[in-house]
C-alpha positions in Angstrom: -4.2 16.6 -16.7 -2.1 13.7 -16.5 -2.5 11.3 -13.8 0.9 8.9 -13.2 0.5 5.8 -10.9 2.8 3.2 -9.6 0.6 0.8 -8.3 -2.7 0.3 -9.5 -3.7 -3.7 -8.7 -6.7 -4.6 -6.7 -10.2 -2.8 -6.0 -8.7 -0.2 -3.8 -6.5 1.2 -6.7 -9.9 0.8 -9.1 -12.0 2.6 -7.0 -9.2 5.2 -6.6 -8.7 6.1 -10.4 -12.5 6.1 -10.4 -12.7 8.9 -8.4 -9.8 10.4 -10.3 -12.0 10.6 -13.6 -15.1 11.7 -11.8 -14.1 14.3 -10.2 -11.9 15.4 -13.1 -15.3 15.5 -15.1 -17.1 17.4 -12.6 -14.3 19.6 -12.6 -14.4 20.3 -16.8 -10.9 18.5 -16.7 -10.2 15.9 -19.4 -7.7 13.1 -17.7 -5.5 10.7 -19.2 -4.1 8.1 -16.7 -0.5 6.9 -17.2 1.8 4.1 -16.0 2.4 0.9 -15.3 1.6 -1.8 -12.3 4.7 -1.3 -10.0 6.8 -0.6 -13.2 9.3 2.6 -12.0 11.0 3.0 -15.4 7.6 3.2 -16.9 5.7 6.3 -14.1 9.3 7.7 -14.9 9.0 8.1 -18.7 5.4 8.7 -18.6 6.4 12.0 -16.9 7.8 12.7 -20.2 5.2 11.5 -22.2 2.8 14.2 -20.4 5.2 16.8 -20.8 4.8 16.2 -24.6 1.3 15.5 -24.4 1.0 19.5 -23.3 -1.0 18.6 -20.3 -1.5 21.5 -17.9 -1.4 19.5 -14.6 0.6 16.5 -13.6 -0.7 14.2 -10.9 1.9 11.6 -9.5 0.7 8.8 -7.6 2.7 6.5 -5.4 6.0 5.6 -6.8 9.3 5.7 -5.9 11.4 8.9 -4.6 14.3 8.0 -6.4 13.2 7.6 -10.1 10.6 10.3 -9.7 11.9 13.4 -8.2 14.0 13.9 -11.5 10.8 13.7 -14.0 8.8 16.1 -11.5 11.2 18.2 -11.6 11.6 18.0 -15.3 7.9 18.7 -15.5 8.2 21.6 -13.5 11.0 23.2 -15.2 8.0 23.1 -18.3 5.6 25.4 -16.7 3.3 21.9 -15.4 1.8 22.2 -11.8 2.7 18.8 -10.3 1.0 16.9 -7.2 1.7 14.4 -5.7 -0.1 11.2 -3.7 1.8 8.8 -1.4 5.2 9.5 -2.8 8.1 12.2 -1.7 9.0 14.2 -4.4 11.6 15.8 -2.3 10.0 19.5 -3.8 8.7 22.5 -1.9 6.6 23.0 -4.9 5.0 20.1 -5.2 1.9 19.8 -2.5 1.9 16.2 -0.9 -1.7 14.6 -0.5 -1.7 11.4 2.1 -3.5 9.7 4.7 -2.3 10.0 8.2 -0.9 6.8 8.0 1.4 6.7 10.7 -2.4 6.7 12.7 -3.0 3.7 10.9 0.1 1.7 11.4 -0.3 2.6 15.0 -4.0 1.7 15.2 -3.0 -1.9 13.6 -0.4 -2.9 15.9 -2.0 -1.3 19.2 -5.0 -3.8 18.1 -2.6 -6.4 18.3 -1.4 -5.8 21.6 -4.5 -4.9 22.8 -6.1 -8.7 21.4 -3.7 -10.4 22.6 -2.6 -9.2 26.0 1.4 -7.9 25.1 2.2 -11.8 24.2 2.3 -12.7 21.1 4.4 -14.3 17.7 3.1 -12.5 14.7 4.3 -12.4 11.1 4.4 -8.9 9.2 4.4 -8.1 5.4 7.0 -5.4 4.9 7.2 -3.4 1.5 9.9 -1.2 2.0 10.4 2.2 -0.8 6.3 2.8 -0.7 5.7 6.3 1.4 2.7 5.3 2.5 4.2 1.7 3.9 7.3 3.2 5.4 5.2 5.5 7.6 2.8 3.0 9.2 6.2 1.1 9.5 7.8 3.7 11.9 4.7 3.4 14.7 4.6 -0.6 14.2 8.3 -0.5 14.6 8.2 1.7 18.1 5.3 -0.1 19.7 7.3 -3.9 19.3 10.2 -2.1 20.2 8.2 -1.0 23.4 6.5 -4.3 24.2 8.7 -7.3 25.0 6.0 -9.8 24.5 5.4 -8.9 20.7 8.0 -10.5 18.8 8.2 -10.3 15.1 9.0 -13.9 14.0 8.1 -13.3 10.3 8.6 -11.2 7.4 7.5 -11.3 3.9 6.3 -8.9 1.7 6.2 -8.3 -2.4 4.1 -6.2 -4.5 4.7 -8.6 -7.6 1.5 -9.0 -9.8 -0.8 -10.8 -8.4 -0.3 -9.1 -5.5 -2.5 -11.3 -3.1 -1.4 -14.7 -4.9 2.1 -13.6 -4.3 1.9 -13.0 -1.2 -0.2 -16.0 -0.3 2.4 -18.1 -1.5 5.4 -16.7 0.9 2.5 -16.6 3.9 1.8 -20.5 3.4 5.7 -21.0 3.8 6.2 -19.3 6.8 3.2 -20.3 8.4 4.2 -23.7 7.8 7.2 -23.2 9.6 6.1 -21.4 12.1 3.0 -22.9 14.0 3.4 -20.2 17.1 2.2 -17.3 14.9 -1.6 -15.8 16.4 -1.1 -12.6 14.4 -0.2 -11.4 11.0 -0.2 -7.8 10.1 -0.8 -6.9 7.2 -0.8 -2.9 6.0 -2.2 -3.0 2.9 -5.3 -4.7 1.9 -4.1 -6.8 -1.1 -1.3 -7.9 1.4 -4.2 -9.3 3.8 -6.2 -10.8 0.9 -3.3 -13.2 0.6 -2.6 -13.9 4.2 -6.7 -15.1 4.4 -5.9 -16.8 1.3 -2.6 -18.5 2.8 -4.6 -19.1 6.1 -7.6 -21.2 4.0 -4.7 -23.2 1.7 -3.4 -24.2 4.6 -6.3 -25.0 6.8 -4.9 -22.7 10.1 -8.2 -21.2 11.8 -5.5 -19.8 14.9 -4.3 -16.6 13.2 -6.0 -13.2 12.9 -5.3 -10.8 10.8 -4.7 -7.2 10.9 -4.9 -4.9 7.9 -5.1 -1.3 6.7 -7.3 -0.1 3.6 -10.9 -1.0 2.6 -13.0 -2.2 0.2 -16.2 -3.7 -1.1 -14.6 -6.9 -1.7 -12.7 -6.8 1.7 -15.6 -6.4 3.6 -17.3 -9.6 2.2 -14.0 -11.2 3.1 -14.5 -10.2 6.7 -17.8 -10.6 7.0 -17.8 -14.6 6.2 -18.4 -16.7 9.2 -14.9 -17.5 11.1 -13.1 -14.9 8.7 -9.7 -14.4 10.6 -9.5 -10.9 8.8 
């Protein structure tokens, strides 16, 4: 089988294609993983490249609808079962594997509301285009929507390589410029990684942060003495 991935940065995505090749060797499959770090053109033409390859299953994960619903479709048309992970395919034929992650993104702003009593600024890093983003999105949307006192004052958001650096770097600005932000949510752990990393640059101990995801390395973050994560 083929496995296709749009993202693929930070220990999450690791231990993710790790279980991809374990379980493929407990299952007698032989794997070959495809694609590059948030690189469309490249998840698109490596569709191709499986087809070729003769592969007898196609796994797509993440990506963007798009630039991908073409190629699955393409591999398809070949006689190649195709599933998919965290991305719309737009296909009845393709089985969809996901989280509940509209759950999530409602558990991660009701936590906000709940720490802070319905009053607070926050900042949020938006990704829009990544399935799994744009559904914990729609809860976070309705539930500031619903509670006056939760203001969004903030946005940033890039899943340019480094992820957490990158995003570090537009936290520090608007944290800078905005010294009335408590809360920033975060919906992705590489996203929160760079918020704590803003947070420390920067020397603010008045902001907590919210994420969704886990891993090893997260939990150490967490678990440090003061960790605003």
């Amino acid at each position: 089988i083929a496995h296709i991935s749009y993202l693929q940065e930070g220990e999450f995505m690791q231990m993710y294609r790790a279980g991809v090749e374990q379980q493929a060797a407990l299952l007698g499959m032989r794997v070959t993983l495809l694609g590059r770090h948030n690189d469309a053109q490249s998840q698109a033409n490596a569709v191709s490249q499986a087809i070729n390859l003769g592969v007898d299953g196609i796994v797509i994960q993440h990506g963007l609808t798009e630039t991908m619903v073409g190629p699955a479709q393409q591999a398809l048309d070949a006689g190649i079962p195709v599933v998919a992970f965290d991305v719309d395919l737009e296909n009845p034929r393709i089985p969809q594997i996901a989280q509940n992650d509209p759950q999530h993104g409602r558990n991660a702003i009701e936590a906000i509301v709940r720490d802070f009593n319905g009053q607070v600024d926050m900042a949020y890093v938006r990704v829009a285009g990544i399935l799994p983003l744009d559904k914990r999105d729609d809860p976070i949307q309705e539930v500031v929507a619903r509670e006056s006192g939760v203001r969004i004052v903030a946005q940033t958001g890039t899943l340019d390589s480094p992820i957490s650096v990158q995003n570090a770097g537009q936290a520090t600005a608007v944290l800078r410029a905005n010294p009335n932000i408590r809360a920033y949510l975060a919906p992705y752990d590489e996203f929160a990684k760079g918020i704590v990393m803003a947070l420390e640059e920067i020397g603010r101990d008045n902001v907590k942060v919210y994420s969704i995801d886990i891993s090893t390395q997260d939990i150490e973050i967490m678990t440090q003495p003061n960790s605003p994560w």
